[in-house]
N, C-alpha and C positions, 0 to 999 in steps of 0.2 A: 221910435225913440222913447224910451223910459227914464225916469228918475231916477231907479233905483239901479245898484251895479249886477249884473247876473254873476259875474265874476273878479276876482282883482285883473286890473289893468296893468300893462308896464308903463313905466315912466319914460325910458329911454328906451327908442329902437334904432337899430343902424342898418342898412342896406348895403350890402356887398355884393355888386355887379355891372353889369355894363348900362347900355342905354336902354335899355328894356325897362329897368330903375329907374332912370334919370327923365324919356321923354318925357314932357308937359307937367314936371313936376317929381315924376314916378308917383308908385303908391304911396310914399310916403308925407308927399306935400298932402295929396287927399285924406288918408287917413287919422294925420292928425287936426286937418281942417275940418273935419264931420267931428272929432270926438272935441276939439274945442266951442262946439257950436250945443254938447250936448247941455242940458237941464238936468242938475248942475253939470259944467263943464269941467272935462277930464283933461290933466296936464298931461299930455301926453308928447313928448320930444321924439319926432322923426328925423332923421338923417341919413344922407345919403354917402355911401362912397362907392366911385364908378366912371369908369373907364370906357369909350367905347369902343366893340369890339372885344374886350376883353372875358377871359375864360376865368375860372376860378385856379388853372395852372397858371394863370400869367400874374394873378395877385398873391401868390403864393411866393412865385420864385424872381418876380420882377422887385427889387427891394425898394427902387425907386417909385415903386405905388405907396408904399407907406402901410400896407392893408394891415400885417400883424401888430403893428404898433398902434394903425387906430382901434383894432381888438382890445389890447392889451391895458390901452390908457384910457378908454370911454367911460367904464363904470356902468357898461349896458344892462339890459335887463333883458332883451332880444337881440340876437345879430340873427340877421335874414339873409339864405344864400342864394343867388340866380347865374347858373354858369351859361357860356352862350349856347347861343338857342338850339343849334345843333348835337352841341356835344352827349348828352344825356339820352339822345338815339346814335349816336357814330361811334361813340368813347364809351361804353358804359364801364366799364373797368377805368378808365382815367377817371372819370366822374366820382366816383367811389373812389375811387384813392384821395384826392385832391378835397371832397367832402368830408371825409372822416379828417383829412389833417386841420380842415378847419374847425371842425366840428370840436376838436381836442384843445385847439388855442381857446374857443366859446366857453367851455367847459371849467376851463382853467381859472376862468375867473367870475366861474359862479352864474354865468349866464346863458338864457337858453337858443338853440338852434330853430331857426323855422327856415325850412325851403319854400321858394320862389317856384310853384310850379309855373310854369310858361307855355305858353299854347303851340298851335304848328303854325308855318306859312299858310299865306293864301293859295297859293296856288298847287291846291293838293294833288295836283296829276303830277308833276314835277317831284312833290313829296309826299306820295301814299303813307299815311299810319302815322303820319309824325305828328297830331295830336297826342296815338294812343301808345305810340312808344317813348315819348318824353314822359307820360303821367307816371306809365308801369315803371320807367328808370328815376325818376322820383321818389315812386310810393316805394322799391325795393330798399332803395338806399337811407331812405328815414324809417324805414320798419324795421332793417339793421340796427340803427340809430336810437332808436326810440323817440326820434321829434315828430312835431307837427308840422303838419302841410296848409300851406293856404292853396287851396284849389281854384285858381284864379282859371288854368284850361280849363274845368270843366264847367266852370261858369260862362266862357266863353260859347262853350260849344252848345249849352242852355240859351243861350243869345243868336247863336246862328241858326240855333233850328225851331225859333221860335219869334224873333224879331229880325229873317233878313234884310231887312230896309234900313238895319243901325249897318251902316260902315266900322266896319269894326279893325280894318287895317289903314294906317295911311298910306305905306309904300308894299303895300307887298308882305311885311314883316312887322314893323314895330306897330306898336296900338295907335288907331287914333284918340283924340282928347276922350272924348265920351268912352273908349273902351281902358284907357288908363283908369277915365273915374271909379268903373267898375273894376278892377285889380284894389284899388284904394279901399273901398268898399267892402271887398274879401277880408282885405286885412283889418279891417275895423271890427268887422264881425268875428274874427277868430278871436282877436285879442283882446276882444270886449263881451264875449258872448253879449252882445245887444244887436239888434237888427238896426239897419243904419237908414231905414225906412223913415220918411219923415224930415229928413236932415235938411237942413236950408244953407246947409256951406254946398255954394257950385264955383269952386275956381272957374276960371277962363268963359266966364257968363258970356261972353261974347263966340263963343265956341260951343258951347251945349247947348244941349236943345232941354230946358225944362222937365217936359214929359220922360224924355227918354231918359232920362238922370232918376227920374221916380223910378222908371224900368227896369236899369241897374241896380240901384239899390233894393228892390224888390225881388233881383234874381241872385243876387251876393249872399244874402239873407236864405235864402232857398236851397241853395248850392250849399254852405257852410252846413246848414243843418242836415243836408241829405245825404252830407259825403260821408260815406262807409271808408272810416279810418281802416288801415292795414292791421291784418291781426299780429297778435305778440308772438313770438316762436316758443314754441313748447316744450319745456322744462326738460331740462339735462340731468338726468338724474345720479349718482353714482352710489353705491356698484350698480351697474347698471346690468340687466336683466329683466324679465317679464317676473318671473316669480323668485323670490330669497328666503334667505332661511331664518330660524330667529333661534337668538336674539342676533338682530342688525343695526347695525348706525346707518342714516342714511342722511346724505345729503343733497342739494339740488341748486340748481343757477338756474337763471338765462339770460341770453346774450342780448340783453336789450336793458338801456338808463333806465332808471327810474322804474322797473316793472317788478314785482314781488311775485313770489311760487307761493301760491296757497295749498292748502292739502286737508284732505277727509282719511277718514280712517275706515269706514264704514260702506266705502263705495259711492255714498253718494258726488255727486258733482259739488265741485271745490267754487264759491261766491266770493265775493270779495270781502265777508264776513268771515270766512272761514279762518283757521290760525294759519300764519304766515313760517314757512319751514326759512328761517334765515340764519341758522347755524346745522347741528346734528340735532335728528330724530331719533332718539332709541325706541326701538320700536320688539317688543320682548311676548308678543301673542299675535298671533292669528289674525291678519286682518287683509283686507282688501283698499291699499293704500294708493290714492287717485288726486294726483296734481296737475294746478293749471296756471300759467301765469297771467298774470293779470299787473294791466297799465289803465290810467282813467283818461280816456278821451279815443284808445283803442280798441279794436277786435278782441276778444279773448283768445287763449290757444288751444288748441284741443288738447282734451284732458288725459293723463298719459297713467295708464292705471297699471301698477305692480302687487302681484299676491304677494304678500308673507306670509313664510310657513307653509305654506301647497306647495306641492307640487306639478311641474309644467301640464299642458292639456293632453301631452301624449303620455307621457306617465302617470298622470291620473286614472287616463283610460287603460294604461296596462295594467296597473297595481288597483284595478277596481272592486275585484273579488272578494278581498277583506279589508277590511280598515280598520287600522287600532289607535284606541288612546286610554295611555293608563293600562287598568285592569280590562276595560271594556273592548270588544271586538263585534265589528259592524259585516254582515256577509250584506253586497249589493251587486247587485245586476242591472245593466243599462244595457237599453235597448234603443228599440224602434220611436220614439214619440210618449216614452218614460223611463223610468225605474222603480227597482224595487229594493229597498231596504230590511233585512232581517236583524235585530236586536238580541242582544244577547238574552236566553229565557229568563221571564220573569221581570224585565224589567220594561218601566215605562218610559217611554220616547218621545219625542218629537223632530220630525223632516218639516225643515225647510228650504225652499227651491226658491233661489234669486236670482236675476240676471248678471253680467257682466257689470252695471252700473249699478247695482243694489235694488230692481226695482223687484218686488216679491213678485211672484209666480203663482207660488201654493205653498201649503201647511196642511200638514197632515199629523195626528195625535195617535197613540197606541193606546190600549187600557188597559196595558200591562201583562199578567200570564194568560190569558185567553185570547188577549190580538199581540203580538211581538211583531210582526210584518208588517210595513207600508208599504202601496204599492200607489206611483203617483202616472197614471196616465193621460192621454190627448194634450199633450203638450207640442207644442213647435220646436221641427229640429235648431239645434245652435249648442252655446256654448253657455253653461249655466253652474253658479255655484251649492254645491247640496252641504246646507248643516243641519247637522245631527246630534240631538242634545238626550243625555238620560243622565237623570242625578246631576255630578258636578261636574259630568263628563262631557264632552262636548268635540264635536269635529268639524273641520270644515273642507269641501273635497271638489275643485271642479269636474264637472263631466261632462262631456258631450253626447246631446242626444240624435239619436239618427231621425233622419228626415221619412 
């Protein structure tokens, strides 16, 4: 526990789900008991609503739960989803529907979505994978989403394969006290990035065991930091094509809240420094244009790289023989593990050989009327881009080399 805040906190969270939520408190009684406990202490309002038994189809379409309306009128600053425990491996198509329709009411009034991952039964002969197929229907359906995940399964399964001797079910399914505290714990640490290490709130002291409440919190903390968020999906580009022509407008999405398309001109890989394509790009010269999107607290996406101006890799290698720009005409030959560049007589050149992501290769200079020819050898075969500069002329042309 620290003084200081690692991140802003929410003031109001709400819990949407059955008794998974609810037993011994749910996470919610704990996590606001650890953050009221902190130096200085954080107001933090947890609430529950929860049914048991109940699916996130049943708080949806059952009106007598009240659930939209407690969305609607709270003034949250989180709603938290946990459907039952099953459905997220048997339903994963209801799960996704019935999530995103919640996900949409969240949205609506300014506030954010976090899922309830939930662990599997005990008895996993009966239900093989049902740790690891709840997490994957989870992480799929908030990596759609764009929210975050408190990794409460996988914290669990850091506890059973490292403290078997905590009892970590009471019946079979639902958590016991000491394994609620640890869910509480999760969620303290996502929503506070602070470790909750140290904390002297132990609800139900008559039910915990001390030590093993340091243990929880000490693997809450572990888990939160180690969990490999879902990556963002990679940028939708339109017109969409490997290579276009210029001048082009171009523009780009993705299908995920809160995530931005970055983009380089140059080849290089797109940072979260890089400009942000969030209208049209006119884009009117030759470039090797490479977007990625990017979310803070997620995976990156792989970077999705379109020539302008080139043409594709099979037609590069067919129209290899000459290459013009302007006045200037280029005779090249590609081979086995290089090429060779001829310049027009008399003038002086330079070849440069980059990879697919901008990284250089080689450079090679002419000296004018007594060397016009580059010849660039011992290269690895693949797929590379060759520019070619004399005077103000300049080209740029991929080719592939043979292996």
């Amino acid at each position: 526990m620290t003084s200081g805040r690692a991140q802003e906190h929410p003031k109001k969270v709400l819990w949407i789900g059955n008794s998974y939520s609810a037993w011994w408190g749910g996470p919610a009684q704990h996590c606001e008991g650890i953050a009221s406990r902190d130096d200085p202490a954080v107001e933090m309002t947890c609430e529950r609503h929860t049914f048991d038994g109940e699916s996130l189809r049943g708080h949806l379409e059952n009106e007598s739960r009240g659930t939209l309306d407690r969305i609607r009128d709270g003034d949250w600053d989180i709603v938290v989803l946990q459907d039952f425990s099953r459905r997220p491996m048997q339903d994963r198509d209801g799960f996704r529907e019935d999530a995103m329709q919640l996900h949409e009411e969240i949205a609506a009034i300014g506030a954010e979505t976090v899922f309830f991952m939930t662990w599997g039964y005990e008895d996993s002969a009966s239900w093989p994978g049902m740790f690891e197929a709840t997490a994957a229907s989870y992480e799929a359906v908030a990596g759609e989403l764009g929210c975050r995940i408190a990794p409460c399964n996988k914290a669990w399964l850091r506890v059973l394969a490292g403290h078997p001797e905590i009892d970590m079910w009471a019946d079979g399914s639902h958590p016991t006290p000491i394994a609620q505290y640890l869910n509480g714990c999760v969620f303290y640490a996502l929503f506070t990035g602070e470790s909750p290490e140290g904390s002297s709130y132990l609800q139900f002291e008559d039910r915990l065991d001390e030590s093993q409440a340091a243990v929880m919190q000490q693997i809450a903390w572990e888990t939160v930091l180690a969990y490999e968020w879902p990556n963002v999906p990679a940028p939708v580009v339109e017109p969409a094509g490997d290579t276009l022509p210029i001048p082009v407008q171009v523009q780009a999405g993705v299908l995920m809240g809160g995530a931005a398309v970055h983009y380089t001109l140059d080849g290089t890989s797109p940072t979260k420094e890089s400009p942000v394509l969030d209208s049209v790009l006119h884009v009117d010269h030759t470039a090797l244009l490479t977007l990625k999107s990017i979310k803070p607290g997620f995976g990156e996406s792989r970077a999705v790289a379109v020539r302008v101006g080139e043409q594709s890799v099979a037609a590069a290698n067919r129209d290899r023989r000459v290459w013009k720009a302007g006045a200037g005409q280029w005779r090249v030959s590609v081979g086995k593990g290089g090429l060779s560049v001829l310049a027009p007589y008399g003038m002086r050149h330079t070849l440069r050989l980059v990879t697919v992501d901008g990284r250089m290769v080689c450079q090679r200079t002419s000296s004018g009327v007594s060397e016009h020819r580059i010849t660039a050898t011992g290269l690895a075969g693949g797929v590379y881009v060759a520019h070619v500069r004399a005077g103000q002329q300049e080209i740029a042309r991929q080719v592939i080399l043979g292996k």
